[in-house]
C-alpha positions as CSV (number, residue, x, y, z in Angstrom):
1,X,10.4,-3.9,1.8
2,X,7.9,-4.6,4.7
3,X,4.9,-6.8,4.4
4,X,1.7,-5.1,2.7
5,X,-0.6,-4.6,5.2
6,X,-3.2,-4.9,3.1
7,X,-5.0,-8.5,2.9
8,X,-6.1,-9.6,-0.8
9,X,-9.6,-11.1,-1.5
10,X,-11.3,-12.7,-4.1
11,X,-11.7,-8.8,-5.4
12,X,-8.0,-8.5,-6.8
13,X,-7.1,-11.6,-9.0
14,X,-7.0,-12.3,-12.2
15,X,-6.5,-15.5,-14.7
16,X,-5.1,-15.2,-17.9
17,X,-5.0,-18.8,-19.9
18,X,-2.3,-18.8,-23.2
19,X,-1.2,-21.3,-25.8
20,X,2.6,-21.2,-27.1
21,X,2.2,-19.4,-30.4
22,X,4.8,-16.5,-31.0
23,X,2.1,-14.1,-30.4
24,X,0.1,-16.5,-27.9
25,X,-3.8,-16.5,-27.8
26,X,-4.7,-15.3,-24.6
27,X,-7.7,-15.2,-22.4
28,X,-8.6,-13.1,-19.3
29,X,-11.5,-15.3,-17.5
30,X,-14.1,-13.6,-17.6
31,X,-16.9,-14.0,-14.9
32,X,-14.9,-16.0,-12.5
33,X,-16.2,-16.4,-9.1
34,X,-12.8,-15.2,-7.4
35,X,-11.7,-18.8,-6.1
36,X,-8.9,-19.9,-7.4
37,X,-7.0,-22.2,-5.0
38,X,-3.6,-23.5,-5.6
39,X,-1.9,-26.6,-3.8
40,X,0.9,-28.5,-3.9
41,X,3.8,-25.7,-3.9
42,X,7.2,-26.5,-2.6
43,X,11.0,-25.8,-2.9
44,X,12.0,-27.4,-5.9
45,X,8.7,-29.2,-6.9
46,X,10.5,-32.3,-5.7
47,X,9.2,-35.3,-3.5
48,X,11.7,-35.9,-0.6
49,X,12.4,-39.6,0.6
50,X,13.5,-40.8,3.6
51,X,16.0,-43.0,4.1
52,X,17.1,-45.0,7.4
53,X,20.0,-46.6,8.7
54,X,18.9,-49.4,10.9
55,X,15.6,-47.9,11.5
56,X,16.6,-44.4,12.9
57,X,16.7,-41.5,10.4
58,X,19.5,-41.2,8.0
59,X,19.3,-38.7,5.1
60,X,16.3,-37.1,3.0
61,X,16.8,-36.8,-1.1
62,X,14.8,-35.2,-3.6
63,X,13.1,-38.1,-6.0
64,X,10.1,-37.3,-8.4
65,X,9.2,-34.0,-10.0
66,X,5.7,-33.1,-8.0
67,X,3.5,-31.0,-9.9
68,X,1.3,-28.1,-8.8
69,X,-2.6,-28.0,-8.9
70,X,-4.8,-25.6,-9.0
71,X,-8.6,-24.7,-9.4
72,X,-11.6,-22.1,-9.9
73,X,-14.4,-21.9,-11.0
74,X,-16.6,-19.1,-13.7
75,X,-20.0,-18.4,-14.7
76,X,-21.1,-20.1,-18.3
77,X,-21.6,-17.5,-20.7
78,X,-21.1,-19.6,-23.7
79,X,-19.6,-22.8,-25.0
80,X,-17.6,-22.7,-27.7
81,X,-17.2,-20.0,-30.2
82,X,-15.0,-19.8,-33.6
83,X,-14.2,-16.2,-32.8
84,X,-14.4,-15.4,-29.2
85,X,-12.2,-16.6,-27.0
86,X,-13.3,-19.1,-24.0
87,X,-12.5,-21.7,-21.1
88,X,-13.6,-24.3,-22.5
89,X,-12.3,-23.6,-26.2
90,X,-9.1,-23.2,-24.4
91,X,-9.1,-26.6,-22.3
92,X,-10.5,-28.4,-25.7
93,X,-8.3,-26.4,-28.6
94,X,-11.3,-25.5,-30.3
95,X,-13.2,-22.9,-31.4
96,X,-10.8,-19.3,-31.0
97,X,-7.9,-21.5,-29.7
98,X,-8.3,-24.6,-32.7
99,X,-5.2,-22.7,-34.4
100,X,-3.4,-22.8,-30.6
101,X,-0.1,-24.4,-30.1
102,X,0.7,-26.6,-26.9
103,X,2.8,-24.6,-24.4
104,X,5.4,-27.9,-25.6
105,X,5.5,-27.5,-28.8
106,X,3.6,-28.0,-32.1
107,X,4.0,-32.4,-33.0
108,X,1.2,-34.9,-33.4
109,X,1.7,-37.0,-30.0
110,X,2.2,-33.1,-27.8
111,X,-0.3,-33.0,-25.7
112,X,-2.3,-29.7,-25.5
113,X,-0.6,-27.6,-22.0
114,X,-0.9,-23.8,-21.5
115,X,0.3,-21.1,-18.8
116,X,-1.7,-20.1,-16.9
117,X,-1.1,-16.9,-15.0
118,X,-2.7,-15.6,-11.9
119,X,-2.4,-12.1,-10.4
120,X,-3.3,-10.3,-7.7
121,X,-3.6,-7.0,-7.7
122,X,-1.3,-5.0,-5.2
123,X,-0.3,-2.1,-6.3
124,X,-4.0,0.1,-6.4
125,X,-3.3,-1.6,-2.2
126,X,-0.2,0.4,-1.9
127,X,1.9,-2.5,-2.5
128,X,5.4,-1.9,-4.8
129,X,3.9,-4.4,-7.3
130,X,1.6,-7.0,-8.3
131,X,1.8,-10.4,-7.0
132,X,2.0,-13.0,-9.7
133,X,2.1,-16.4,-10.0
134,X,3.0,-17.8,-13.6
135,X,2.7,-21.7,-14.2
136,X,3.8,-23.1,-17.6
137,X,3.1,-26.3,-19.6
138,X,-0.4,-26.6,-17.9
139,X,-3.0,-29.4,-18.9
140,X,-6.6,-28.2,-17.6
141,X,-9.3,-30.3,-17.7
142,X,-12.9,-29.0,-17.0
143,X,-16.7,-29.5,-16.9
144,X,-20.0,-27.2,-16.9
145,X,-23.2,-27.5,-14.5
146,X,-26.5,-25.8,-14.3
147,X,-27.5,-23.8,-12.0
148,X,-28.4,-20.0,-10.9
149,X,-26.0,-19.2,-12.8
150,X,-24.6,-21.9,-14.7
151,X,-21.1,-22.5,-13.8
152,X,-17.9,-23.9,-14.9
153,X,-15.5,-25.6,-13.1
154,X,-11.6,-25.9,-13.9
155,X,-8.7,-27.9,-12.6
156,X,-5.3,-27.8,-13.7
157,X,-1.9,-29.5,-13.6
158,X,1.5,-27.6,-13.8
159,X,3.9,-29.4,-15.0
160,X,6.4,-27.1,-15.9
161,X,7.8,-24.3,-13.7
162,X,6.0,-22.2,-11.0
163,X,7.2,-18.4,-10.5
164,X,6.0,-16.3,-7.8
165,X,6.7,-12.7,-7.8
């Protein structure tokens, strides 16, 4: 299949947020600003070393797991709700997502991780598909600042696996 020749911009994404229940809670982000930004992706998810012989090159190994990051950013339209579901219920595990399970597992020392799944829309482009690019076991951390709007901001950390499709 040849290369779509049609660019993507901030117009064609989405982010969905879930927990790990059976039937997971799931939020579409609603009023985001369309800048997600991902770093950090690589074969494997594997730091290299380098090792010499005598100073000269030698070998390269994989080492450490390296996780993913990402980021983006929403206008505030509320901040926590028991029934309506939210980004910063979601980060937190309150309000809509209180009843959430960690993407790791329910236990009293798991911390709270969800996937977090970004696509962008290819095929209303002409494209055979979507493009998607699911991350699991996800901690996000975030904050909220006034302004005209008010806006969120959210980072994350994958540290499971990264698809893209």
């Amino acid at each position: 299949m040849p290369l779509s020749s049609v660019v993507k911009n901030f117009r064609n994404g989405t982010i969905a947020i879930a927990d790990g229940t059976g039937t997971p809670i799931t939020l579409t982000v609603a009023y985001e600003s369309g800048d997600f930004a991902l770093s950090g992706v690589m074969e494997g998810q594997k730091e290299v070393a380098m090792y010499l012989d005598r100073g000269d090159f030698g070998s390269l190994r994989y080492t450490n797991f390296t996780p993913c990051t990402f980021t983006f950013t929403a206008q505030l339209t509320e901040i926590s709700d028991a029934t309506n579901k939210n980004i910063l219920d979601a980060i937190s595990k309150t309000g809509a997502f209180s009843a959430g399970v960690s993407t790791l597992g329910a236990g009293t020392d798991v911390p709270w991780t969800l996937n977090v799944t970004w696509t962008i829309e290819g095929t209303n482009s002409g494209d055979a598909s979507d493009h998607v690019v699911v991350m699991t076991n996800c901690r996000l951390s975030g904050g909220a600042s006034e302004g005209d709007p008010n806006t969120l901001s959210v980072s994350g950390t994958c540290y499971g696996t990264i698809t893209l499709t």
